[in-house]
N, C-alpha and C positions, 0 to 999 in steps of 0.2 A: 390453703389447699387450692390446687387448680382447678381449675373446669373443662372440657373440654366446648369448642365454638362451634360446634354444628350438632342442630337437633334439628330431623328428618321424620318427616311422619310416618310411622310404621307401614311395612306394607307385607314383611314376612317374618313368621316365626324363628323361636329355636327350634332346632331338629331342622324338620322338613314341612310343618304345617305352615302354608300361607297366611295371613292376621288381616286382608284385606276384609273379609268376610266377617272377624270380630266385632273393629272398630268402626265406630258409627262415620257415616260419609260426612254429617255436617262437624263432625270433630276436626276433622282431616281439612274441609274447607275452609274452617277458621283461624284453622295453625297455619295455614300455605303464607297468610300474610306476614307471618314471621318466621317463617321453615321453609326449606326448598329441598329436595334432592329427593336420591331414593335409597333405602335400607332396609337391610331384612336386622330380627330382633336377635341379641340375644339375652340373655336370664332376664330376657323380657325387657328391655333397656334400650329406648332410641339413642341413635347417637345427636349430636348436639349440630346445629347448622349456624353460621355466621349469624349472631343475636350480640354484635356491641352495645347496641340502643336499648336491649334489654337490661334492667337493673335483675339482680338475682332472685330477690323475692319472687320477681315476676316471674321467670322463667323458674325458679323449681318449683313453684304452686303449679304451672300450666304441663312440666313435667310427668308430678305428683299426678294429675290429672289424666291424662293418658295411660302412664303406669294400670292406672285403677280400671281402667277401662280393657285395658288389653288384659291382666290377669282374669275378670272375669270372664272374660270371652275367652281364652285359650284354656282354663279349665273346664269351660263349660263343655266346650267341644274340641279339645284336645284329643288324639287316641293315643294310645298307645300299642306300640305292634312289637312281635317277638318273633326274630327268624333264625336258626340255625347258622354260624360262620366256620367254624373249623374246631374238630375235634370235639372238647365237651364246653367251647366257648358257643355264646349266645351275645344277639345285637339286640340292645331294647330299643325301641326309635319313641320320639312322641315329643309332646314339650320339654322344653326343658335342655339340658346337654345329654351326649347320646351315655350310654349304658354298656357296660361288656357286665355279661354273670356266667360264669362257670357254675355248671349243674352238671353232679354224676355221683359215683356211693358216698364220698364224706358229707354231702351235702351242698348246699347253696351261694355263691360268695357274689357280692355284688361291683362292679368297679362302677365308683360313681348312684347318684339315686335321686335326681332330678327335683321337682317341687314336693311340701308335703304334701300338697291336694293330689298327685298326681299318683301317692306312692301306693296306695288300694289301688291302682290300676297293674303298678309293676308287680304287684304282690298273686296278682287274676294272672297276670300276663308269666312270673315263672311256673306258678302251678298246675298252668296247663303243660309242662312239662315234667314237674317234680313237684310234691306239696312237701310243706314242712317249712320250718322257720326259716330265715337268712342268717346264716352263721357269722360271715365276714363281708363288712362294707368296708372298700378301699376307696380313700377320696383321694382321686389327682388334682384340687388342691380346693379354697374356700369358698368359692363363690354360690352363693345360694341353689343358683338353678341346676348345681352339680350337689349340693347339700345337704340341701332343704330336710329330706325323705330321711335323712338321721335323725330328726324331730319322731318318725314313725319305726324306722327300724332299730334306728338304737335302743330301744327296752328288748331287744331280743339279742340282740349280734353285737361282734366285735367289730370298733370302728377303728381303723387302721391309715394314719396319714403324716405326712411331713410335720415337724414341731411345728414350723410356721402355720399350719392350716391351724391346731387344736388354739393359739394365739388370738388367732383370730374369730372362732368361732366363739370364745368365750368371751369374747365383749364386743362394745358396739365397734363397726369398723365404717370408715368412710371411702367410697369411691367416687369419678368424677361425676356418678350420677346420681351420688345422694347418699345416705344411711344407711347400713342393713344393720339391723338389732342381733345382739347374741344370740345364740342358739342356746336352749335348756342344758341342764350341765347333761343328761344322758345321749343329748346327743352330739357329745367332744369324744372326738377320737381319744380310744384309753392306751393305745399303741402307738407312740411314733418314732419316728428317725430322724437323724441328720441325713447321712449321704444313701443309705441302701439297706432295705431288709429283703428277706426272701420268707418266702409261704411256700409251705410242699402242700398241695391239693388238689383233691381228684387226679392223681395222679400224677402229676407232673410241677415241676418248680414252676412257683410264680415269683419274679425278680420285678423290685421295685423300687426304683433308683430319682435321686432329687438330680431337681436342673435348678440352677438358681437363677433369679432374675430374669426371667424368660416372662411368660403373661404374668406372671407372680413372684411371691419369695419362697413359694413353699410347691412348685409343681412337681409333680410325680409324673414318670413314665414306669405306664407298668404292663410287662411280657412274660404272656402264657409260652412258656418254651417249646412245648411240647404240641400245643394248637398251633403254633406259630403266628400268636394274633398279638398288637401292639395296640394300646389305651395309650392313647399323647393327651391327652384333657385337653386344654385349651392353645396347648403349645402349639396346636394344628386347626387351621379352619380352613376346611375345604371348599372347595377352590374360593378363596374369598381374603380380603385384608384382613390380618385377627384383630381383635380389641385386644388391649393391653393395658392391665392396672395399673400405673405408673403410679398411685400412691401407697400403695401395699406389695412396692419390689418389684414390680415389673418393668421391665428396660426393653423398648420397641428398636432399638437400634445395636442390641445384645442378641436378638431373639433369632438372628439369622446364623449367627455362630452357633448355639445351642441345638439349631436343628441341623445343622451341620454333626452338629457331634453324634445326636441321633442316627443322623444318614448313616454314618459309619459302623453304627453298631446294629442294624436293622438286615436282618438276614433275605437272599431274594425269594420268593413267593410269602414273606409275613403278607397277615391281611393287619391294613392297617385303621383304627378306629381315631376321626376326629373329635375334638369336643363338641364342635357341631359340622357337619354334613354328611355327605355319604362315605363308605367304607370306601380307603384307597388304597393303592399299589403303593410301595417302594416309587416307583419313579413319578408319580404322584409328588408322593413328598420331594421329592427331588425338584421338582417343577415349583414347591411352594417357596421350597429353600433359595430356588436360584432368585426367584421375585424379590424373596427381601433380603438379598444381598445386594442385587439389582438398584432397588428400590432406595436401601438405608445410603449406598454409596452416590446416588443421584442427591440426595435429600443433602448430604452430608458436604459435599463439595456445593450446594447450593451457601448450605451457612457458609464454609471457610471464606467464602466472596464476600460474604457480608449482607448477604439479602433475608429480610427479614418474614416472618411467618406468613403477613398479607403476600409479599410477593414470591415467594414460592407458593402457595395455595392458587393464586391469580396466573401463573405462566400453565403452560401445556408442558411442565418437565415429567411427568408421568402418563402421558399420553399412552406409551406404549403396552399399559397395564391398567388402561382403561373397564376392562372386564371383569377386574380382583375387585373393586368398590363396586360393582354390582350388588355385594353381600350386604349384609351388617353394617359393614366401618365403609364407608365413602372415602374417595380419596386424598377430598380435601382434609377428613378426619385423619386418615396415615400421615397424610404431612404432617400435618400436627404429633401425633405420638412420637413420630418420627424428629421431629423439630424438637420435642420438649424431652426426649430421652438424650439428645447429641448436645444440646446448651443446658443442661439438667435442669430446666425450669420447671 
């Protein structure tokens, strides 16, 4: 399994909470002499920064190590906030990936449900609109900090997601940053698809359709028709590089075509929900779509020359997209996804 080569000291959450304020300053000053850049987190996960001289052990103990530090500092003082977006859709924001729940007479339905620790907050946060249990959790696809909270609502509700998610929740799965252990069998989706189910609730069809190989093998987009609000999970990070599980299906150099496809089928005034940032427009996504079309075709005529991952990471051929690795993924890390999705390394 690969790894990826740059681990950056945390500096921002998922969602929208900063982690500067978490993590201890002397932590941060001791990784600098093997870490560089800047990142914001997500399902709590720095990204990896140029560590050759690092043997593995080393670097996933000092990983491990951080991880542990930023979970309990982002649950400790995480919030969680619930606002109104369109119709009888709802934006949960907080740690974690972001949230759509439709509330109105059939009841509760969640897209997505962030950590367990988090999930007693989501639970405060719909009831101040509607009490009563969670009938339907839809996962747009495995990864923990979109997951987790199936650990807590699965004893009550249907979970609802791609074959590929219920796979991988049910045993241990590796990504390039480590382990994540199975989920409890209650909390595996009992419902899934291949290509597209549809939900009729509170009123209006809910259509929910797989992209393959996109962040994952198993993402879900899914559209309240009637709200006119779209869940991309992770297929969208606003405005920001996305991460991309390259060992669990995910293809960083596939992922501009995919949103492409979306573009086409995204009607104009949808509000559009990221896996992590803020609520976008249509031409939002449009602007993320052209970056890594942009981006995959700069990367990609870099290999066909023959230049290898040091030196495209090392040139200024992304210069003009200096802004997008502001987030999470740094740019030296896109090359990379970018580099090992195009030589399938």
């Amino acid at each position: 399994m690969h790894t990826l080569h740059s681990l950056t000291p945390l500096e921002k959450g998922a969602g929208f909470l900063p982690l500067r304020r978490y993590i201890a300053l002397p932590l941060i000053s001791s990784l600098k002499n093997c870490f560089a850049g800047k990142s914001h987190s997500k399902e709590g996960v720095p990204e990896m920064a140029q560590a050759k001289n690092i043997r593995g052990g080393l670097l996933a103990k000092i990983l491990t190590a951080v991880l542990l530090v930023w979970a309990a500092g982002l649950h400790a003082q995480g919030e969680v906030h619930i606002q109104p977006l369109a119709g009888s859709v709802y934006l949960i924001t907080g740690p974690g990936g972001n949230v759509a729940a439709s509330i109105g007479e059939d009841g509760i339905l969640l897209v997505d449900d962030k950590f367990e620790k988090v999930a007693p907050e989501i639970r405060r946060a719909v009831a101040s609109i509607k009490s009563g249990p969670i009938r339907f959790i839809l996962n747009t696809h495995w990864h923990h900090d979109h997951t987790e909270g199936n650990k807590v609502f699965g004893k009550e509700s249907i979970i609802v997601a791609h074959e590929n998610v219920r796979k991988r929740l049910m045993s241990p799965t590796r990504t390039d940053f480590g382990a994540r252990p199975a989920l409890p069998p209650h909390a595996w989706p009992i419902i899934t698809f291949d290509e597209s189910v549809n939900i009729y609730f509170n009123g209006e069809k809910i259509e929910i359709r797989h992209f393959d190989h996109a962040h994952t093998d198993g993402d879900a987009v899914i559209y309240f028709t009637k709200s006119n609000v779209v869940h991309l999970g992770d297929i969208f990070f606003n405005p920001m590089f996305p991460f991309v599980d390259l060992n669990n299906g995910g293809n960083a150099a596939h992922l501009a075509e995919v949103v492409d496809q979306i573009v086409a089928t995204i009607p104009q005034g949808a509000r559009i929900i990221p896996g992590h940032g803020p609520v976008a427009t249509r031409q939002d996504l449009i602007r993320y779509r052209d970056m890594l079309k942009a981006t995959t075709q700069l990367v990609k005529k870099a290999v066909e020359e023959g230049q290898s991952l040091e030196q495209i990471q090392q040139s200024d051929l992304l210069k003009d997209f200096a802004s997008w690795g502001e987030g999470f993924i740094s740019t030296r890390t896109w090359i990379e996804l970018l580099y090992r999705s195009l030589t399938k390394q």
